[in-house]
GULO-111362 format. One record per atom (N, C-alpha, C, CB): residue number from 0; atom name; residue in three letters; x, y, z. Coordinates in Angstrom, 2 decimals. Glycine has a CB too. Layout:
# residues N
{NUM; "CA"; "Ala"; {X; Y; Z}}
...
# end
This chain:
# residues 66
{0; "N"; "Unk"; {11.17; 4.03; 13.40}}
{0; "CA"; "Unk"; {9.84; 3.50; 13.51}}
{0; "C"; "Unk"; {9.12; 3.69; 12.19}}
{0; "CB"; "Unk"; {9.07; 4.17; 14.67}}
{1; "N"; "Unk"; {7.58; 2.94; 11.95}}
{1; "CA"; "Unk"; {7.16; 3.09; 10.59}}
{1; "C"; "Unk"; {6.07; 3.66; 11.16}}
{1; "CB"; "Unk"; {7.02; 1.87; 9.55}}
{2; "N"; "Unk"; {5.55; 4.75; 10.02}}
{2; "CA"; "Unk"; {4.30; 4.97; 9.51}}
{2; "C"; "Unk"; {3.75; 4.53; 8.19}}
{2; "CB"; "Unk"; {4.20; 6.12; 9.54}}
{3; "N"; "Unk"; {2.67; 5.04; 7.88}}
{3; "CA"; "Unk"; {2.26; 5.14; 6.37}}
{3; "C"; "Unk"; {1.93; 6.89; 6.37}}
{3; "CB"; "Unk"; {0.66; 3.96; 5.92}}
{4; "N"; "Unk"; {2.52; 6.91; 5.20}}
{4; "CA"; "Unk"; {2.01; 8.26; 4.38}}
{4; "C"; "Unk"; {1.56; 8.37; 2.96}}
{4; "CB"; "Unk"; {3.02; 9.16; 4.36}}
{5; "N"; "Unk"; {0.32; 8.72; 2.92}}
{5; "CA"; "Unk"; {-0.37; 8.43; 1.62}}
{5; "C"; "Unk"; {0.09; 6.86; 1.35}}
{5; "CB"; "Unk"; {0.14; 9.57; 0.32}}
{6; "N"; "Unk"; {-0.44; 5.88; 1.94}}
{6; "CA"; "Unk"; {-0.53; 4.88; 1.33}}
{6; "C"; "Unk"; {0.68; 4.29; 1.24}}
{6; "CB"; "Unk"; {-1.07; 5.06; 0.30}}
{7; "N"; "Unk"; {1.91; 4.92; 1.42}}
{7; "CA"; "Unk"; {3.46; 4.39; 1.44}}
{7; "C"; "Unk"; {4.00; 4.49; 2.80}}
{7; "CB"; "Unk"; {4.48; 5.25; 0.45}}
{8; "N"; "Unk"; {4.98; 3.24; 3.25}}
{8; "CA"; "Unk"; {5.50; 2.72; 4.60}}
{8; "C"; "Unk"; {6.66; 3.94; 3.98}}
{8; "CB"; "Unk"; {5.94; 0.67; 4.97}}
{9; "N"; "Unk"; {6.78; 4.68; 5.27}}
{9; "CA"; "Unk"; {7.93; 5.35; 5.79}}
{9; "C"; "Unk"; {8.29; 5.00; 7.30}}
{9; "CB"; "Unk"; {7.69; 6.83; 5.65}}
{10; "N"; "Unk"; {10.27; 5.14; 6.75}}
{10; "CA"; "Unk"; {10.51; 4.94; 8.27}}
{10; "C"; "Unk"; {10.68; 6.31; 9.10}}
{10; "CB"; "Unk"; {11.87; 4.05; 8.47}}
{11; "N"; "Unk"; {11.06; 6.62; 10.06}}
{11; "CA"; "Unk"; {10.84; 8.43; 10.58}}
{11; "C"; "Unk"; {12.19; 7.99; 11.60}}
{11; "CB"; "Unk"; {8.78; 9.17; 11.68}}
{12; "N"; "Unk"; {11.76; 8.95; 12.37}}
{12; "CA"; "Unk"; {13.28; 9.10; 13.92}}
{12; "C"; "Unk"; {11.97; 9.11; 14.82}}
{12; "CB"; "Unk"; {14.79; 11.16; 14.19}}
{13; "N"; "Unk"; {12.11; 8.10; 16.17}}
{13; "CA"; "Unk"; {11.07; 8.32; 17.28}}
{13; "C"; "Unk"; {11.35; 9.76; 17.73}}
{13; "CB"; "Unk"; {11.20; 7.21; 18.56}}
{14; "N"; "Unk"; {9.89; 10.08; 18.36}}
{14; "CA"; "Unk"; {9.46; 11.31; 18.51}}
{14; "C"; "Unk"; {9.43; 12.67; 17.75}}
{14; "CB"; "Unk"; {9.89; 11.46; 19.34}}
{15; "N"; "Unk"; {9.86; 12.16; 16.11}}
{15; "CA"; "Unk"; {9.27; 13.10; 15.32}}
{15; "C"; "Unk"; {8.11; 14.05; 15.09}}
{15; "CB"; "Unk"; {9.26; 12.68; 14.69}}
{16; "N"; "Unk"; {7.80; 15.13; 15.05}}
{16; "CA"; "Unk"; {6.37; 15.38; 14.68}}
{16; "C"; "Unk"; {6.03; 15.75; 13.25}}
{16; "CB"; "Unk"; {5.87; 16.45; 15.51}}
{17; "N"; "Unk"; {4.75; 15.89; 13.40}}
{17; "CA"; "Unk"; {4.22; 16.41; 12.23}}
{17; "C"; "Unk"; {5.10; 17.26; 10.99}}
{17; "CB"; "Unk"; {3.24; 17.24; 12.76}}
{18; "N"; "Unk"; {4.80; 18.60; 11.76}}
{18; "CA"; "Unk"; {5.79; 19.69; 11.16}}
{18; "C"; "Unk"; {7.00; 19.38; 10.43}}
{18; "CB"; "Unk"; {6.27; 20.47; 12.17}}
{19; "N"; "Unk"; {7.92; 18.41; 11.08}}
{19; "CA"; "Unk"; {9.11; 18.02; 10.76}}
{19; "C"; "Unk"; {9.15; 16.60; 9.78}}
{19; "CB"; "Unk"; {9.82; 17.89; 12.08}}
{20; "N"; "Unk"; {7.87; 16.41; 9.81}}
{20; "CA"; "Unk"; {7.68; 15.35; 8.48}}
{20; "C"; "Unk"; {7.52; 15.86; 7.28}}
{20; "CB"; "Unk"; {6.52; 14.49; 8.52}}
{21; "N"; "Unk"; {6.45; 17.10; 7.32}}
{21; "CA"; "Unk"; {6.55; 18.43; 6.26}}
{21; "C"; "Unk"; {7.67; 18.55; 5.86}}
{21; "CB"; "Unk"; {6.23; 19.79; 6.73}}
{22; "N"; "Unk"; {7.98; 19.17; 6.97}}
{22; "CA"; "Unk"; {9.54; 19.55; 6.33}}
{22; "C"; "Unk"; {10.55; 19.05; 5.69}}
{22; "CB"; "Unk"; {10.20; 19.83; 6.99}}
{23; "N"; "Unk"; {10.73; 17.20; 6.05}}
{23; "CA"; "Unk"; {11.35; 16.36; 5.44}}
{23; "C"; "Unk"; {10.50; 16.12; 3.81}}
{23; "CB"; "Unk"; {11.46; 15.12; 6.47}}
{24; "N"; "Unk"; {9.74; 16.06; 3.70}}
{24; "CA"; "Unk"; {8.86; 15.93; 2.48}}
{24; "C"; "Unk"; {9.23; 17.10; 1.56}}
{24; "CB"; "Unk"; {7.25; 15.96; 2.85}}
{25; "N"; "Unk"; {9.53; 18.16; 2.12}}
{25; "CA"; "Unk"; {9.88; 19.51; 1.77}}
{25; "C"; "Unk"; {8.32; 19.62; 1.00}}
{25; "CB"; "Unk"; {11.50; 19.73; 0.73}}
{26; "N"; "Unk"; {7.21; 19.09; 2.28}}
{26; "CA"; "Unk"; {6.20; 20.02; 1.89}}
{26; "C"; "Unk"; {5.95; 21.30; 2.93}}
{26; "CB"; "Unk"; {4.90; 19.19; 1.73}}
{27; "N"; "Unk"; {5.09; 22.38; 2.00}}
{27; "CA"; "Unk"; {5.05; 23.37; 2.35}}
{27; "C"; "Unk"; {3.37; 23.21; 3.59}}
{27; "CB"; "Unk"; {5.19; 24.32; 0.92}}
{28; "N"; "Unk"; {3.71; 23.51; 5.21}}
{28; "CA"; "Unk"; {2.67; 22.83; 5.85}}
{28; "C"; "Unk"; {1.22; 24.06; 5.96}}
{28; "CB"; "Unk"; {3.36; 22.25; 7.46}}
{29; "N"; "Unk"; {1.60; 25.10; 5.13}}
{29; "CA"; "Unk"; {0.43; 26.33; 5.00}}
{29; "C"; "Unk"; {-0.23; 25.97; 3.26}}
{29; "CB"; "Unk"; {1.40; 28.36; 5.16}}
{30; "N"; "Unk"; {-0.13; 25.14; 2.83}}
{30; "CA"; "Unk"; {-1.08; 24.38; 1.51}}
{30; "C"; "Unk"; {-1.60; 23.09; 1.24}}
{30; "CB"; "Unk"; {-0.46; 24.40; 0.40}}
{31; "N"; "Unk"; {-1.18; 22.56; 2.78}}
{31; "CA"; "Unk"; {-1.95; 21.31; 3.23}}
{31; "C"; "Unk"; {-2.97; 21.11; 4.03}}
{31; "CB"; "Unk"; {-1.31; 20.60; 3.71}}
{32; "N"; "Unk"; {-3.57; 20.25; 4.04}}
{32; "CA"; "Unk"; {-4.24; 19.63; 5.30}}
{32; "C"; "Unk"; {-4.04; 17.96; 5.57}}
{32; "CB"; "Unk"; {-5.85; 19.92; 5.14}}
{33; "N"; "Unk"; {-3.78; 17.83; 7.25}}
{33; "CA"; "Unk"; {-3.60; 16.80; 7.28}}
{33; "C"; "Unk"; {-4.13; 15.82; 8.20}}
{33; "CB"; "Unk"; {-2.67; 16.86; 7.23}}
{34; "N"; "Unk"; {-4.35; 14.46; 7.79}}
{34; "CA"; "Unk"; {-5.08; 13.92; 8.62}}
{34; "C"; "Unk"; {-4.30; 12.33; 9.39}}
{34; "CB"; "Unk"; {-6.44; 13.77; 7.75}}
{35; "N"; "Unk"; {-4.17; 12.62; 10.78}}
{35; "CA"; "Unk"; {-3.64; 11.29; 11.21}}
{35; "C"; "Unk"; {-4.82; 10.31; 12.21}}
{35; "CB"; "Unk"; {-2.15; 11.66; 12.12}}
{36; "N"; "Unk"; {-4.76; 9.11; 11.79}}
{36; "CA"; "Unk"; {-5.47; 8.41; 11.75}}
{36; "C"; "Unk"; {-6.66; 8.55; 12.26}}
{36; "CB"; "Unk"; {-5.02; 7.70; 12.00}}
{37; "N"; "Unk"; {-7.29; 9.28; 10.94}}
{37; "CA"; "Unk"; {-8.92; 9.06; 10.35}}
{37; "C"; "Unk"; {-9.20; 11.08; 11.00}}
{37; "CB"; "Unk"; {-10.29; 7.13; 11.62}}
{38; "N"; "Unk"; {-8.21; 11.60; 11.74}}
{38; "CA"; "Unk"; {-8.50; 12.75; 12.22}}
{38; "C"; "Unk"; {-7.88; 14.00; 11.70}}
{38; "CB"; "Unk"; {-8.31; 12.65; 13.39}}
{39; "N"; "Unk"; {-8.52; 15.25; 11.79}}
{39; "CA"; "Unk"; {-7.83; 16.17; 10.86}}
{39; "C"; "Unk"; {-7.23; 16.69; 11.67}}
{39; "CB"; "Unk"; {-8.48; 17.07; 10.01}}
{40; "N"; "Unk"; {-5.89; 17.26; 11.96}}
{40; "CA"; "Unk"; {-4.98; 17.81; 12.37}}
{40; "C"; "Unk"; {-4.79; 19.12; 12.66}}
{40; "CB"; "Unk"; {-4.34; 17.52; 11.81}}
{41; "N"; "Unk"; {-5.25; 20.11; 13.41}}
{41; "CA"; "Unk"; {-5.09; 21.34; 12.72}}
{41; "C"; "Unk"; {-3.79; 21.93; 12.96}}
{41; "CB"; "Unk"; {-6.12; 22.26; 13.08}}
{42; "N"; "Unk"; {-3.72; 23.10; 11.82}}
{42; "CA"; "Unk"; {-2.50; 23.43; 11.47}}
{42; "C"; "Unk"; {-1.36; 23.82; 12.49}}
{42; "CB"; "Unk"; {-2.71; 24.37; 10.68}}
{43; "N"; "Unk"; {-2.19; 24.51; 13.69}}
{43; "CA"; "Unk"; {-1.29; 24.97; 14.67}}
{43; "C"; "Unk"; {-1.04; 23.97; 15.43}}
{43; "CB"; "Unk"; {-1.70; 26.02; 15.40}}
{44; "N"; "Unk"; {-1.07; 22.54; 15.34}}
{44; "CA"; "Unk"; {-1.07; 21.57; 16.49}}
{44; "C"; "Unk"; {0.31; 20.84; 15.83}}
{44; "CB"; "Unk"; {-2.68; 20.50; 16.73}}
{45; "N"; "Unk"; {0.94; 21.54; 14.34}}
{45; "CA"; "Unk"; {1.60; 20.12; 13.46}}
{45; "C"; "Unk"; {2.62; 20.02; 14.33}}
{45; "CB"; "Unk"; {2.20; 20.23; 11.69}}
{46; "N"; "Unk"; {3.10; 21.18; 14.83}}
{46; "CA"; "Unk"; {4.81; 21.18; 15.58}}
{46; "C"; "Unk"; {4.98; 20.70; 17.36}}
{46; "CB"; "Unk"; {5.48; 23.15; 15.53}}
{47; "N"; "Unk"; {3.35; 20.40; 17.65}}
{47; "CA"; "Unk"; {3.35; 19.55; 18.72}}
{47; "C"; "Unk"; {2.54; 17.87; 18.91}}
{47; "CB"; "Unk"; {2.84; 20.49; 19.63}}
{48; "N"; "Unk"; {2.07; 17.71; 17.20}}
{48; "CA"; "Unk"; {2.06; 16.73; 17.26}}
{48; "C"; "Unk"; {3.12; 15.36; 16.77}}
{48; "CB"; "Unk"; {1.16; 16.89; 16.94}}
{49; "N"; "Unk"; {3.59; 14.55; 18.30}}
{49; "CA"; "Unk"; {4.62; 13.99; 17.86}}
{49; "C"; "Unk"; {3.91; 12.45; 17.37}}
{49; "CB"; "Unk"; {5.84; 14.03; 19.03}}
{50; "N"; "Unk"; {4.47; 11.96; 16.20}}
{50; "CA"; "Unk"; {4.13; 10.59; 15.91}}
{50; "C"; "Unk"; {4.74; 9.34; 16.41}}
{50; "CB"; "Unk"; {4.22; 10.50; 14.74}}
{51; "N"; "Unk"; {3.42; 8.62; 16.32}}
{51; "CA"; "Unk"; {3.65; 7.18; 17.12}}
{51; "C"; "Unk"; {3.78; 6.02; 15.69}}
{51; "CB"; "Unk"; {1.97; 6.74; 18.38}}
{52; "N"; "Unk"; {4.42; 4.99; 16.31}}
{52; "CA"; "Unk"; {5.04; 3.78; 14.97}}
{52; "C"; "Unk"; {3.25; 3.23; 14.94}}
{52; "CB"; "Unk"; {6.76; 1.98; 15.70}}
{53; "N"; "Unk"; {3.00; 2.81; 13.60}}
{53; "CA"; "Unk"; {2.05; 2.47; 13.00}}
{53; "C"; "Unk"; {0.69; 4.02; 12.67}}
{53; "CB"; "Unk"; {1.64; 1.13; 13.96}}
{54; "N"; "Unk"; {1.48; 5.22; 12.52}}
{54; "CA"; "Unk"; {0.17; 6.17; 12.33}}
{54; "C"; "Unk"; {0.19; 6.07; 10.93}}
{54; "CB"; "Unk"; {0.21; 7.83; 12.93}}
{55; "N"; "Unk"; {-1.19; 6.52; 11.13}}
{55; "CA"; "Unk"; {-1.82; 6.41; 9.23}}
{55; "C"; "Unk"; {-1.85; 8.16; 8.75}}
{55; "CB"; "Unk"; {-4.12; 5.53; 9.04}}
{56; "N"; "Unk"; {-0.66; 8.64; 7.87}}
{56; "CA"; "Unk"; {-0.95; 9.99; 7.78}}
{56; "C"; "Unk"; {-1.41; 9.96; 6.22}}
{56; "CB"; "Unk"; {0.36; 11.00; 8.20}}
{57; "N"; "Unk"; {-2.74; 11.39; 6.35}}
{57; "CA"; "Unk"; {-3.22; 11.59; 4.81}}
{57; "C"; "Unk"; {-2.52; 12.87; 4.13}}
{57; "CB"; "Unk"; {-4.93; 11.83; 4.74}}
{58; "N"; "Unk"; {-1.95; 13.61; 3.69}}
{58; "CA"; "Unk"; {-1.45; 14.51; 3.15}}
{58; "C"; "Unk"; {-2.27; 15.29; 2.10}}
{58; "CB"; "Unk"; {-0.42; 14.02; 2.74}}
{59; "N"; "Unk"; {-3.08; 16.36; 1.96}}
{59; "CA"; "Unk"; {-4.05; 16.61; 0.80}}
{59; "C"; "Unk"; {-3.34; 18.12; 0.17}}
{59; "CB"; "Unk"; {-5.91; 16.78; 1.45}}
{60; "N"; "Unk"; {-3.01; 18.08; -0.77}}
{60; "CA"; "Unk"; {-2.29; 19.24; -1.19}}
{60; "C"; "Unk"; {-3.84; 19.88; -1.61}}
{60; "CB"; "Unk"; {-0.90; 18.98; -2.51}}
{61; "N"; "Unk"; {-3.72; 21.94; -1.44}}
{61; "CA"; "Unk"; {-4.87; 22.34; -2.06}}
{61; "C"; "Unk"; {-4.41; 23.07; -3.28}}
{61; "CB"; "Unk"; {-5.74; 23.16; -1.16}}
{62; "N"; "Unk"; {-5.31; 23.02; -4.43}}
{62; "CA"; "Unk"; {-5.37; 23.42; -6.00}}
{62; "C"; "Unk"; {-5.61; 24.58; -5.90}}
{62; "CB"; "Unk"; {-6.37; 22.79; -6.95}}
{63; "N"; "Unk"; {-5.19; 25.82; -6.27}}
{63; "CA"; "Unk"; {-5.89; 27.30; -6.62}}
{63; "C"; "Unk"; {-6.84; 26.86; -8.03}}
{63; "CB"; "Unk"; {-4.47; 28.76; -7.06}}
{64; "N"; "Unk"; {-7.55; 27.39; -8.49}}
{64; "CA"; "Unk"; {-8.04; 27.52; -9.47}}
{64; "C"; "Unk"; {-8.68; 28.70; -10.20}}
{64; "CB"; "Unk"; {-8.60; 26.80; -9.34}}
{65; "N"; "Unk"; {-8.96; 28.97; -11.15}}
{65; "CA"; "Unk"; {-9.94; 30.38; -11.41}}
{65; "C"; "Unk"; {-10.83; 30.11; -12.10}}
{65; "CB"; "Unk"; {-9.41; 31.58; -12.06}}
# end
């Protein structure tokens, strides 16, 4: 099935979730925040939220700075 992530069509495996999109990204899901369509996600929900074909995911990596 397709989503978008950041703006790019990905295809996934039905009933993927969140978490396991992280993980395929080999992003790390404790320096993100994420938002699926138009909503923010919270962190403890990634490994039970499963995605549906056409979701819009935002991916926001956070910067340390000093």
């Amino acid at each position: 099935m397709q989503i978008t992530v950041n703006g790019e069509a990905r295809e996934i495996s039905v009933g993927e979730t969140l978490l396991a999109l992280l993980a395929r990204l080999e992003i790390d899901a404790r320096k993100v925040a994420v938002e699926r369509n138009l909503a923010i996600v919270p962190k403890g929900n990634y490994a039970d939220t499963a995605l549906a074909p056409g979701d819009v995911i935002e991916i926001v990596h956070f910067i340390g700075g000093g």
